[in-house]
N, CA, C and O atoms as a printed pandas DataFrame, in Angstrom:
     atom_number atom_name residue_name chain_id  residue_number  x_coord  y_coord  z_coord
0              1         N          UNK        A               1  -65.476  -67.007   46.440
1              2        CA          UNK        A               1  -64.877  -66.067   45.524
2              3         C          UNK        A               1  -64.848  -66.635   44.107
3              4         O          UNK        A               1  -64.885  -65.886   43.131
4              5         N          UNK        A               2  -64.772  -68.180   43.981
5              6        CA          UNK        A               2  -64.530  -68.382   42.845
6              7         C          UNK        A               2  -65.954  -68.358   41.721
7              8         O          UNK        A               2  -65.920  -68.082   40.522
8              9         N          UNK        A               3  -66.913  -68.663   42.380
9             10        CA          UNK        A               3  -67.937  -68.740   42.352
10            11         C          UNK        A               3  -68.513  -67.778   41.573
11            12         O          UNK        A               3  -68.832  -67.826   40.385
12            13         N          UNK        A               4  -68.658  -66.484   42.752
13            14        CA          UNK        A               4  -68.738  -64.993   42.012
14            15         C          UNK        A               4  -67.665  -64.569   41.070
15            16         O          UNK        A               4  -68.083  -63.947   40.093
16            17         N          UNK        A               5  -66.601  -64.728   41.124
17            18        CA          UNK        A               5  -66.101  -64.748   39.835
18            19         C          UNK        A               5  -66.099  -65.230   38.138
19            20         O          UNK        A               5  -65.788  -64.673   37.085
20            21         N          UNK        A               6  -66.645  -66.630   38.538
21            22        CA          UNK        A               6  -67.517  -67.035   37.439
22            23         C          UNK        A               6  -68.981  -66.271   36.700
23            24         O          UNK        A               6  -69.345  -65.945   35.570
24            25         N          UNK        A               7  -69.503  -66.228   38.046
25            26        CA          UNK        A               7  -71.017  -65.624   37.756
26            27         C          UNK        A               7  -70.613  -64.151   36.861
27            28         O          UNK        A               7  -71.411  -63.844   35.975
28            29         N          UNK        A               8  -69.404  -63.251   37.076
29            30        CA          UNK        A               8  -69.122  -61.860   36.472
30            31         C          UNK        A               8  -67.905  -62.466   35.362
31            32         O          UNK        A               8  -66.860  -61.864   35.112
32            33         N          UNK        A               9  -68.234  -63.553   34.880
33            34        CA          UNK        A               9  -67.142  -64.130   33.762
34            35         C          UNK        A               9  -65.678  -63.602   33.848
35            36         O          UNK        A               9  -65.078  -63.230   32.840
36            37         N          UNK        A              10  -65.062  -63.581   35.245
37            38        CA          UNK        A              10  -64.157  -63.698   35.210
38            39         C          UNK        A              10  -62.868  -64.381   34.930
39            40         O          UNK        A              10  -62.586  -65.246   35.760
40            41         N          UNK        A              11  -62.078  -64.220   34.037
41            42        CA          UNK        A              11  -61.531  -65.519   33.114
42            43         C          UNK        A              11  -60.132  -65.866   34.412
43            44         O          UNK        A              11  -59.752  -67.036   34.345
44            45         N          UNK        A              12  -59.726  -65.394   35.013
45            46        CA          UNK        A              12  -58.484  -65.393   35.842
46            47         C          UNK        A              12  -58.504  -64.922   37.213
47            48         O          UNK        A              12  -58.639  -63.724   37.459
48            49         N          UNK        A              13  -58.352  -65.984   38.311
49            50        CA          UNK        A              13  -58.232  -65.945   39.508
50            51         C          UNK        A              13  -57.641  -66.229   39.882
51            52         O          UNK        A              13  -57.274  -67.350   39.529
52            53         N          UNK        A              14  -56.747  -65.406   41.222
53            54        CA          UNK        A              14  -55.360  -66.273   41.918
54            55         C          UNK        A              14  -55.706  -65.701   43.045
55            56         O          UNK        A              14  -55.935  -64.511   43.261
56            57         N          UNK        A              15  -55.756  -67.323   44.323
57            58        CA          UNK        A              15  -56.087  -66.963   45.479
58            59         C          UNK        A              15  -54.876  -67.716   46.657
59            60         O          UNK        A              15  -54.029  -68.478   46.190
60            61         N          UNK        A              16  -54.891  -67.526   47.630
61            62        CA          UNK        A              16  -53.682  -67.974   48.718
62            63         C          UNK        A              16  -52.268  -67.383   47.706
63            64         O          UNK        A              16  -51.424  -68.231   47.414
64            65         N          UNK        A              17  -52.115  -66.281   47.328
65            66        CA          UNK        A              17  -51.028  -66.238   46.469
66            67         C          UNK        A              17  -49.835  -65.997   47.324
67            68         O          UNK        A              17  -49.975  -65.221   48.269
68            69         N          UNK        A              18  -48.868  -66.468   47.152
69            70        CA          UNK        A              18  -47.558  -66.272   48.250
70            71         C          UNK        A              18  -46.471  -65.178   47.347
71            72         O          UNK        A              18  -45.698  -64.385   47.885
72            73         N          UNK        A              19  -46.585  -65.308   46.362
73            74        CA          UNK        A              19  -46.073  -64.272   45.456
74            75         C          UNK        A              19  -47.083  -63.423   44.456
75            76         O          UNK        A              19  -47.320  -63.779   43.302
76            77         N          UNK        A              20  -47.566  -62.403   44.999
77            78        CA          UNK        A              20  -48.626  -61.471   44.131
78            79         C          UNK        A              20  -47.659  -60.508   43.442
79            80         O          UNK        A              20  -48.264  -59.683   42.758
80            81         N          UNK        A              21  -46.451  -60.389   43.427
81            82        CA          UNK        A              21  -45.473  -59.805   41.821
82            83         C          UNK        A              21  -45.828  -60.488   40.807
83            84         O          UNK        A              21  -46.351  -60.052   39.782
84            85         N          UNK        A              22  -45.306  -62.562   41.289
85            86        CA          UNK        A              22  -45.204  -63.108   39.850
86            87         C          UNK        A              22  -46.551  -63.641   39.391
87            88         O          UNK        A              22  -46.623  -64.304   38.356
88            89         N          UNK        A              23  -47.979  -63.277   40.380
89            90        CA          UNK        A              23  -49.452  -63.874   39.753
90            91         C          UNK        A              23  -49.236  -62.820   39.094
91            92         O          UNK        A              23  -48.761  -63.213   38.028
92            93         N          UNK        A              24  -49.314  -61.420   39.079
93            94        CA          UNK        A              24  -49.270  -60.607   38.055
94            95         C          UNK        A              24  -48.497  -60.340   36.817
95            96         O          UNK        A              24  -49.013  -59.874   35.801
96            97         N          UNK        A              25  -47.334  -60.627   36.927
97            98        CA          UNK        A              25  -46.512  -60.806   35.749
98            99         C          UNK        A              25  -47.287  -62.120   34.632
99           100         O          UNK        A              25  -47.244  -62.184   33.404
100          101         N          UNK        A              26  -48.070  -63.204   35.785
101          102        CA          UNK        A              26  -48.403  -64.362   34.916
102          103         C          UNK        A              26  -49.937  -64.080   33.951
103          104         O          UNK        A              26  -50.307  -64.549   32.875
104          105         N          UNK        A              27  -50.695  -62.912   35.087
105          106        CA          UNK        A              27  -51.906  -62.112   34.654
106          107         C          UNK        A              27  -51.537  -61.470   33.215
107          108         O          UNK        A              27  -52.297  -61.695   32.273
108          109         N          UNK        A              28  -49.975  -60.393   32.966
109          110        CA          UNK        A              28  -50.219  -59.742   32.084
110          111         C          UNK        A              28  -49.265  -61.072   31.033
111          112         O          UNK        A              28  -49.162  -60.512   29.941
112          113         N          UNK        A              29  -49.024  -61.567   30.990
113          114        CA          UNK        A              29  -48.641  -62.575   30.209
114          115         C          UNK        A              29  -49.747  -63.602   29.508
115          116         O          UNK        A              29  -49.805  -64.001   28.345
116          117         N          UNK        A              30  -50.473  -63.837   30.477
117          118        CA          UNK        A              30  -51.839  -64.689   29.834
118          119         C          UNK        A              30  -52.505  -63.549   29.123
119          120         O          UNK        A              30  -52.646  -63.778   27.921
120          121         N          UNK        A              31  -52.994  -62.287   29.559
121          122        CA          UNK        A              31  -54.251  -61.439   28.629
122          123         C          UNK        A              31  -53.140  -60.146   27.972
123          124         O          UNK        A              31  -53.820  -59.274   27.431
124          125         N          UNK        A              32  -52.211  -59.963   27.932
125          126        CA          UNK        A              32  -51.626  -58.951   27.373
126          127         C          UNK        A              32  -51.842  -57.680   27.524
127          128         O          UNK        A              32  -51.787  -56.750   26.718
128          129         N          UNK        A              33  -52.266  -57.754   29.389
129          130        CA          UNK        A              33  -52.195  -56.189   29.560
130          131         C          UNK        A              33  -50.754  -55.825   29.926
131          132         O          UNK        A              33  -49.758  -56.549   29.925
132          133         N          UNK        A              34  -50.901  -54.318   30.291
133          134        CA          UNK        A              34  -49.859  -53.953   30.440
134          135         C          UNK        A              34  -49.783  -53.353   32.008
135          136         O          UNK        A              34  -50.741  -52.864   32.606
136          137         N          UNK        A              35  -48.126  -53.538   32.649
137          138        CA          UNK        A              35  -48.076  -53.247   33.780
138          139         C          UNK        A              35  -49.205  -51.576   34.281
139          140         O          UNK        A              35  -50.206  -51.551   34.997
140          141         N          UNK        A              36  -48.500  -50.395   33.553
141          142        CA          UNK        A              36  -49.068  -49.637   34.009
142          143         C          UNK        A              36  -50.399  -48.968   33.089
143          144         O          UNK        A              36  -50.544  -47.804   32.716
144          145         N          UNK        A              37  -51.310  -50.176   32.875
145          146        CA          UNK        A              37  -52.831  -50.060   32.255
146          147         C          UNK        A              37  -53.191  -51.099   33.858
147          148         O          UNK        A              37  -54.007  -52.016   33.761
148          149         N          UNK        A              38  -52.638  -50.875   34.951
149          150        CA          UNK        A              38  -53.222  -52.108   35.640
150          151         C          UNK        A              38  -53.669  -51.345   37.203
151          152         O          UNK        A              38  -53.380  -50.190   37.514
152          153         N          UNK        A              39  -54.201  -52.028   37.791
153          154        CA          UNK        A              39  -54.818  -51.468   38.995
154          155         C          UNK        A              39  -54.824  -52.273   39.894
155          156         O          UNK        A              39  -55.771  -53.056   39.814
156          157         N          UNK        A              40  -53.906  -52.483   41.060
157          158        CA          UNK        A              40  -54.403  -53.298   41.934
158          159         C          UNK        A              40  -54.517  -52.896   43.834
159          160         O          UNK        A              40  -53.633  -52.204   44.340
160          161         N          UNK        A              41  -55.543  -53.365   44.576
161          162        CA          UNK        A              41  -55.706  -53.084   45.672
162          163         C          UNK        A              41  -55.319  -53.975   46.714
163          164         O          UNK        A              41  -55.649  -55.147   46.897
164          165         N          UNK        A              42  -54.345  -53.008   47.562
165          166        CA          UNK        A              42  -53.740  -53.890   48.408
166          167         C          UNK        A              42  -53.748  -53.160   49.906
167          168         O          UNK        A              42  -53.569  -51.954   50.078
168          169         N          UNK        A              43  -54.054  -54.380   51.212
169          170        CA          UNK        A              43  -53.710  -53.496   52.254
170          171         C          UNK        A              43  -52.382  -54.275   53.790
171          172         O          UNK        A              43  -52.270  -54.062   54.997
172          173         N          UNK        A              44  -51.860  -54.926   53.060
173          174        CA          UNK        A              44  -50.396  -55.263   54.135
174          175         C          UNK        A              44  -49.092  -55.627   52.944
175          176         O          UNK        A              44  -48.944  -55.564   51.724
176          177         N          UNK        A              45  -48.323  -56.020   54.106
177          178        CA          UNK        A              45  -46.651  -55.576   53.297
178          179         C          UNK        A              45  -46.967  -56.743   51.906
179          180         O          UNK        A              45  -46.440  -56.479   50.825
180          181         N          UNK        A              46  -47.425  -57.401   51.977
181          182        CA          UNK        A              46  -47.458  -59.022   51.002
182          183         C          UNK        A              46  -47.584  -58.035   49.393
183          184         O          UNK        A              46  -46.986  -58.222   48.333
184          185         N          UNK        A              47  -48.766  -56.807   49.829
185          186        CA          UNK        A              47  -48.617  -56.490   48.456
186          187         C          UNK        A              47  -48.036  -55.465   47.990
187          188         O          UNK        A              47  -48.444  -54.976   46.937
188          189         N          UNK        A              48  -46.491  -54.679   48.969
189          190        CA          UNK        A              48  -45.679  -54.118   48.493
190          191         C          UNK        A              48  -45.309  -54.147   46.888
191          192         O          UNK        A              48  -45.362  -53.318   45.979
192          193         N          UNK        A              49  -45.007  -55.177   46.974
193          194        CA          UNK        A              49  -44.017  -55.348   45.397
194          195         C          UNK        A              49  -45.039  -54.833   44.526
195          196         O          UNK        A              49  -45.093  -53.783   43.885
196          197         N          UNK        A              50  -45.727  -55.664   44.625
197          198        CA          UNK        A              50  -47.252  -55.710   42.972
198          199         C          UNK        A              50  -47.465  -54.487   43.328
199          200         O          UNK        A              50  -47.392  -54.057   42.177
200          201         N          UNK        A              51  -47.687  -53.469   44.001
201          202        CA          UNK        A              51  -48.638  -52.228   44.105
202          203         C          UNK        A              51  -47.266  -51.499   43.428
203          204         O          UNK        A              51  -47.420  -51.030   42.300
204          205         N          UNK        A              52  -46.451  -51.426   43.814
205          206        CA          UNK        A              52  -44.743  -50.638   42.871
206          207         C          UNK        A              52  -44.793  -50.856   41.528
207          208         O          UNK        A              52  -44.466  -50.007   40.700
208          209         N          UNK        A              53  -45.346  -52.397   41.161
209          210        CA          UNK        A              53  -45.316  -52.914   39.582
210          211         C          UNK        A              53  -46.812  -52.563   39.259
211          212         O          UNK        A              53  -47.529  -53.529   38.999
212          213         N          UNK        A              54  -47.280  -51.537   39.241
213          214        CA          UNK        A              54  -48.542  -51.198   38.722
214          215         C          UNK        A              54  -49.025  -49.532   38.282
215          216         O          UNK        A              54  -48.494  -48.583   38.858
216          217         N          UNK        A              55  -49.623  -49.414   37.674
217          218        CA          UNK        A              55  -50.099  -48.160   37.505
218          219         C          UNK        A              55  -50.858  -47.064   38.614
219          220         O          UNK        A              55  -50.714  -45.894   38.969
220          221         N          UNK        A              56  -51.757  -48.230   38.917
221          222        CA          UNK        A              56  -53.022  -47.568   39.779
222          223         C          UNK        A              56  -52.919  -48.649   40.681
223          224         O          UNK        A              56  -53.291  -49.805   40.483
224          225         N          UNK        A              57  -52.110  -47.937   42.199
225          226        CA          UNK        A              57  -51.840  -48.694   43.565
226          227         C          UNK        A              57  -52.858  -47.887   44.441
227          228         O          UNK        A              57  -52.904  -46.667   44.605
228          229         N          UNK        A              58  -53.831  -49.072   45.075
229          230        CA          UNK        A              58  -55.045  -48.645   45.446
230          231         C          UNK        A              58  -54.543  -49.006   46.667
231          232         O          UNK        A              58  -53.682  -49.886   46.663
232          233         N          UNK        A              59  -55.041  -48.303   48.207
233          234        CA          UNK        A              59  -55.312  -49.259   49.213
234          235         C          UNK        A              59  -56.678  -48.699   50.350
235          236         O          UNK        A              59  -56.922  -47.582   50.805
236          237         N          UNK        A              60  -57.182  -49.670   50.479
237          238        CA          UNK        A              60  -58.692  -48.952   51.385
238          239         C          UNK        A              60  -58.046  -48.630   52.733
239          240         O          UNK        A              60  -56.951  -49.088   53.060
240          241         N          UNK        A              61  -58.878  -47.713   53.594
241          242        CA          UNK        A              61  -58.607  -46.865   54.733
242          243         C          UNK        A              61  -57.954  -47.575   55.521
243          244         O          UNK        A              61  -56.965  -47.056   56.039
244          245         N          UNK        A              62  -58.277  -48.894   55.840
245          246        CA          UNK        A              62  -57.694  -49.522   57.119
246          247         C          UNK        A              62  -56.230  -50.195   56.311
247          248         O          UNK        A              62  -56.028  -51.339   56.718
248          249         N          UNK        A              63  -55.321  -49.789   55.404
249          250        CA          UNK        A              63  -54.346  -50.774   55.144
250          251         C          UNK        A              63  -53.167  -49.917   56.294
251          252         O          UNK        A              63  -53.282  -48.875   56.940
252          253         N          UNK        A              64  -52.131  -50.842   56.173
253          254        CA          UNK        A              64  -50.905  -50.611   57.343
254          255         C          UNK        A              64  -50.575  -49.065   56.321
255          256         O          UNK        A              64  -50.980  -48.622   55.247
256          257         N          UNK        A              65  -49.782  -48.706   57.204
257          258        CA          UNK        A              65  -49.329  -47.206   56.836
258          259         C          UNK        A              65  -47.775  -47.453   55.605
259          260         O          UNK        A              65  -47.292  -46.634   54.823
260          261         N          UNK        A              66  -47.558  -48.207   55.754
261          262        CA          UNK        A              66  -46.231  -48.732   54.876
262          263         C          UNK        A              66  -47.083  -48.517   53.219
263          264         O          UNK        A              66  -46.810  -47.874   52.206
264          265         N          UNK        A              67  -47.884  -49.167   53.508
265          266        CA          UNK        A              67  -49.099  -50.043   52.423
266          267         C          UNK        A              67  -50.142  -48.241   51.197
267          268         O          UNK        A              67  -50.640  -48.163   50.074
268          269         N          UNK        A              68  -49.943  -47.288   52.326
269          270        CA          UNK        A              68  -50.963  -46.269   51.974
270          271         C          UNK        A              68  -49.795  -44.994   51.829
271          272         O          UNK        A              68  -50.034  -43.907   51.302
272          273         N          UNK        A              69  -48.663  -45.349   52.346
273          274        CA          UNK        A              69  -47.707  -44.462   51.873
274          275         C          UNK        A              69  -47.460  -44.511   50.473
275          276         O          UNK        A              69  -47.571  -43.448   49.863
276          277         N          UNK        A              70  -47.079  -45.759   49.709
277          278        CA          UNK        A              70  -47.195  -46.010   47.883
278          279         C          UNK        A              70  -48.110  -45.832   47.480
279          280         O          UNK        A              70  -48.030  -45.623   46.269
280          281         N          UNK        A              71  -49.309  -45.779   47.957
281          282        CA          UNK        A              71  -50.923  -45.996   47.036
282          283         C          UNK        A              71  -50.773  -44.425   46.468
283          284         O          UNK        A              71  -50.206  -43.439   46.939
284          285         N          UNK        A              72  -51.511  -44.637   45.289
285          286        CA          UNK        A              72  -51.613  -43.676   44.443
286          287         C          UNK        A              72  -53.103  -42.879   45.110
287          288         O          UNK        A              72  -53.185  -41.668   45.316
288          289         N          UNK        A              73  -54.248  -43.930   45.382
289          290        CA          UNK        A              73  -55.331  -43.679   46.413
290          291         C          UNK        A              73  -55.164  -44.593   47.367
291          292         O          UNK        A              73  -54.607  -45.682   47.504
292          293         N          UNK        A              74  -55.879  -43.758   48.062
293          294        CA          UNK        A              74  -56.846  -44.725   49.760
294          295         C          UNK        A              74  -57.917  -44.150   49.506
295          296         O          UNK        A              74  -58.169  -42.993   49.171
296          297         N          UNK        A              75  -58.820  -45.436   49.771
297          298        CA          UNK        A              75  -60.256  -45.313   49.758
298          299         C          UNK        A              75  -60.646  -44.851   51.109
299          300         O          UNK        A              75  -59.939  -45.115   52.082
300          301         N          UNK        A              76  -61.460  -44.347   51.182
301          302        CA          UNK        A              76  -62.371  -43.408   52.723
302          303         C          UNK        A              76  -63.055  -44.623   53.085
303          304         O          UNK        A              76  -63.298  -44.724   54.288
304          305         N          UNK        A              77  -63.381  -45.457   52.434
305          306        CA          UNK        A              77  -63.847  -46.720   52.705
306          307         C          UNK        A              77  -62.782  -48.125   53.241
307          308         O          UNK        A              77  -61.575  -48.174   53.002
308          309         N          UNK        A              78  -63.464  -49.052   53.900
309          310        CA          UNK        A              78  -62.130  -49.748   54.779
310          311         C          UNK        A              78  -62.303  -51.081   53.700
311          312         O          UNK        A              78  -63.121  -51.221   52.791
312          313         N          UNK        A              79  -61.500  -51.758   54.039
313          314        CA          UNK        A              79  -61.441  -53.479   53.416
314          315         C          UNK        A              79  -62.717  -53.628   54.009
315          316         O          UNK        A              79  -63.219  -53.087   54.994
316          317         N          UNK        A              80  -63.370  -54.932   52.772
317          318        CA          UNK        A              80  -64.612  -55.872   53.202
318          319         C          UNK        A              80  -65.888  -54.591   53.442
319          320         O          UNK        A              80  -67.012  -54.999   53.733
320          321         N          UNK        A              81  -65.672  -53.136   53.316
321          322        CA          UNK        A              81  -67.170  -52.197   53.679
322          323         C          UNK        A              81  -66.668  -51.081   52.556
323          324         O          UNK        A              81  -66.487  -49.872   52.701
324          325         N          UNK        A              82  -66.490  -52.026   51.236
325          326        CA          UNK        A              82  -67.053  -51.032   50.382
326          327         C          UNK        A              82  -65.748  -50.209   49.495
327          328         O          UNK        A              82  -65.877  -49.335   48.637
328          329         N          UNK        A              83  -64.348  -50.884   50.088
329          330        CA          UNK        A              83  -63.517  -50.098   49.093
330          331         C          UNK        A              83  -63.048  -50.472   47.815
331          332         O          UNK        A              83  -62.270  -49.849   47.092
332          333         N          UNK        A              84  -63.721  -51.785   47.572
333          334        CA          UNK        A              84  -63.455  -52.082   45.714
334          335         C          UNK        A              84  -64.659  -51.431   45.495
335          336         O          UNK        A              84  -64.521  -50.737   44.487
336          337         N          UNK        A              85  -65.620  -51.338   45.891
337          338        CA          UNK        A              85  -66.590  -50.832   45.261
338          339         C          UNK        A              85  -66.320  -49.331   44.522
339          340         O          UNK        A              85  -66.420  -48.941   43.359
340          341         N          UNK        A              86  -65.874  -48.606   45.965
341          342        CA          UNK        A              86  -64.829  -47.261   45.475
342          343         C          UNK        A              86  -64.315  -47.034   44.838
343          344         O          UNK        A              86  -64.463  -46.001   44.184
344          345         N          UNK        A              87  -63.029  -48.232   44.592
345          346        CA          UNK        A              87  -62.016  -47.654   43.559
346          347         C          UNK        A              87  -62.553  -48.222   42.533
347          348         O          UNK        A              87  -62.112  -47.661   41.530
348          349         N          UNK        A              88  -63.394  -49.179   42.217
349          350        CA          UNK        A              88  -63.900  -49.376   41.249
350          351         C          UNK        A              88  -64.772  -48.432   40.197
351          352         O          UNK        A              88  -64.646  -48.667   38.995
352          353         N          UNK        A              89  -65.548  -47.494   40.582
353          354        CA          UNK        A              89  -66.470  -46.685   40.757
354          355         C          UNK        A              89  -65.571  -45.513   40.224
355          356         O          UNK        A              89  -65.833  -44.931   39.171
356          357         N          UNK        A              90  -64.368  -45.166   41.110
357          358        CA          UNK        A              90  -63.156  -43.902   40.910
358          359         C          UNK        A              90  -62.400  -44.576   39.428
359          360         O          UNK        A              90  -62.106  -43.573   38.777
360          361         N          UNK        A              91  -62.186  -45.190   39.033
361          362        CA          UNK        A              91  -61.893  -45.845   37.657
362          363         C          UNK        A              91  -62.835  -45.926   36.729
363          364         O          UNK        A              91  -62.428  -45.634   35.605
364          365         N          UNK        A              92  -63.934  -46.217   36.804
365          366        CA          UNK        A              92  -64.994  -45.841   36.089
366          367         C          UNK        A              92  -64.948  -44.605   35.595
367          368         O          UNK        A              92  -64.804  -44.587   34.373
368          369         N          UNK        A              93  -65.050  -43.107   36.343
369          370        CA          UNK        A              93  -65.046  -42.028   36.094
370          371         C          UNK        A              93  -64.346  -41.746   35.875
371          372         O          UNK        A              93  -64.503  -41.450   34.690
372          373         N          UNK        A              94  -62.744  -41.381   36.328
373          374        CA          UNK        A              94  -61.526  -41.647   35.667
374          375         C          UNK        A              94  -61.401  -41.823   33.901
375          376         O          UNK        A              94  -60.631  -41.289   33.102
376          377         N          UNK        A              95  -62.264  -42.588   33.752
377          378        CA          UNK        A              95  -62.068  -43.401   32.384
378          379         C          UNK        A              95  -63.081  -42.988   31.551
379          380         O          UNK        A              95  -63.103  -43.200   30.339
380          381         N          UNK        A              96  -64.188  -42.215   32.381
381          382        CA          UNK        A              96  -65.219  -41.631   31.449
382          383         C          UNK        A              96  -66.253  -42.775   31.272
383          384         O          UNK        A              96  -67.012  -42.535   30.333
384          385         N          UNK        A              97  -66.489  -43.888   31.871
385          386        CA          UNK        A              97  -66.928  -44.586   31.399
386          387         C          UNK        A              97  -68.082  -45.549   32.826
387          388         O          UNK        A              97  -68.382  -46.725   33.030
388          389         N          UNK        A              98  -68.407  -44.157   33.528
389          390        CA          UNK        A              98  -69.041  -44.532   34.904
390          391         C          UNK        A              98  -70.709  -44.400   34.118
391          392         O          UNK        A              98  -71.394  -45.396   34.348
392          393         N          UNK        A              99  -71.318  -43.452   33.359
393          394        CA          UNK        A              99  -72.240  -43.262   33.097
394          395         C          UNK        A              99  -72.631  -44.428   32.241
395          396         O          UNK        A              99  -73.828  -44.713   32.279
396          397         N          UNK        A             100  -71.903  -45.114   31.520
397          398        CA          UNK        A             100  -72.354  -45.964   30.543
398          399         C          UNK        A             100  -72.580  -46.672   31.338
399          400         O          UNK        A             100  -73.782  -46.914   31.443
400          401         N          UNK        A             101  -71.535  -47.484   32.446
401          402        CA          UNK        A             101  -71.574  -48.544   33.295
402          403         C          UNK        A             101  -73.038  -48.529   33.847
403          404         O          UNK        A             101  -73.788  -49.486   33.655
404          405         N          UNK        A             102  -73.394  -47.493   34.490
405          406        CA          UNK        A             102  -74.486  -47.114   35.025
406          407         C          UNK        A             102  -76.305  -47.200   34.486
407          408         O          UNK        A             102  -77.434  -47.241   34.974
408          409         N          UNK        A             103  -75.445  -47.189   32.867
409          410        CA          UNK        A             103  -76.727  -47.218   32.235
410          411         C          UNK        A             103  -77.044  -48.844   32.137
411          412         O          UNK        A             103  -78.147  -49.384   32.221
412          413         N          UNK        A             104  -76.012  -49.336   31.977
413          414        CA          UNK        A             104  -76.352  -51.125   31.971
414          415         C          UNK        A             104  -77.380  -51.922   33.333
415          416         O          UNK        A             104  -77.857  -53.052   33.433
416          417         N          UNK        A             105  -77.409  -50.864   34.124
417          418        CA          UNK        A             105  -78.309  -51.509   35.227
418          419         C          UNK        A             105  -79.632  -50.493   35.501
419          420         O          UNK        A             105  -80.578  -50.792   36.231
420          421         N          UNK        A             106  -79.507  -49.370   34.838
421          422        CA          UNK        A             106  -80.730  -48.322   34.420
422          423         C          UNK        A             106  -81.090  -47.751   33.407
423          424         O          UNK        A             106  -80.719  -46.757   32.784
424          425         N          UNK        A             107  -81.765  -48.402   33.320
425          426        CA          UNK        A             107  -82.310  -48.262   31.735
426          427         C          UNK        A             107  -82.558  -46.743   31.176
427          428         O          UNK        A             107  -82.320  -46.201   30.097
428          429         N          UNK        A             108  -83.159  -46.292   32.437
429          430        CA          UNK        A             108  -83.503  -44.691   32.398
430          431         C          UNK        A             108  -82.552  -44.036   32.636
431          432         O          UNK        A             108  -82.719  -42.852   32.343
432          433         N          UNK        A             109  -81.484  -44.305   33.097
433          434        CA          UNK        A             109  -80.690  -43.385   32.974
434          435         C          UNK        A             109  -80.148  -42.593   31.743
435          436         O          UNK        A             109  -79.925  -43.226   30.711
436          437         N          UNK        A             110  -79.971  -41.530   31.778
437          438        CA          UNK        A             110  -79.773  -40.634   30.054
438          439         C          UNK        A             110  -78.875  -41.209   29.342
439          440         O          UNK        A             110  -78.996  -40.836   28.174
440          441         N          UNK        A             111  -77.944  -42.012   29.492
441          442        CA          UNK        A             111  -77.127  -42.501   28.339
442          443         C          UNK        A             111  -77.417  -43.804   28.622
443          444         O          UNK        A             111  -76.419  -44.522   28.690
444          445         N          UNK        A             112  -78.651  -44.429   28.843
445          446        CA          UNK        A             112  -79.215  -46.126   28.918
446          447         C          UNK        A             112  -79.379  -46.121   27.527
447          448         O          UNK        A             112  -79.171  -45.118   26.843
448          449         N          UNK        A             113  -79.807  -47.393   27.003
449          450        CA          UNK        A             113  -80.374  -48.172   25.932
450          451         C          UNK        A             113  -81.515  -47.469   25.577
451          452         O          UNK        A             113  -82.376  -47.229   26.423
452          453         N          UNK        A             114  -81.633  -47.070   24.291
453          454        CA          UNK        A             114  -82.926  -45.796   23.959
454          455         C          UNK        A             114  -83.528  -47.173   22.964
455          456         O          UNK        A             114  -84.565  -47.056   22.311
């Protein structure tokens, strides 16, 4: 993970976290986002709290039912087959900003690099 996180210049990673409230409080404290500009995906009780302290509480198909009762979405897609890809993708468009994304890996696509 850390790895691929580097490779997509990811500046901030927190892994084995035993408290995912206060990695996030420490997330919007280091880059100055804001709680509800934030998105995070969760699927057992661990990420109760953080998914309450967020804007956009994601959880893919297979999370516990506790977990998909708060989510703002559930992905049709399960953990590990494809549901960051989803909500990633559903934020993109959301934001208006799926076509551009899109054009960065197709050139031909109508709003690519002319």
């Amino acid at each position: 993970m850390t790895h691929r996180a580097a490779d997509l210049s990811i500046a901030h990673v927190y892994q084995g976290s035993k408290d995912k409230l206060a990695d996030l409080r420490s997330l919007w404290k280091a880059t100055g986002l804001l709680p509800e500009r934030t998105a995070f995906i969760g699927d057992d009780w661990p990420d109760l709290t953080a998914m309450r302290a967020v804007g956009l509480a994601i959880a893919p198909a297979n999370a516990s039912s506790e977990v998909k009762a708060i989510a703002h979405m559930v992905t049709t897609a399960s953990g590990g087959r494809g549901a960051v890809r989803q909500a990633i993708e559903h934020i993109l468009r959301v934001s208006g900003r799926h076509e551009r994304a899109l054009s960065l890996y197709d050139p031909s696509h109508p709003t690519g690099a002319r």
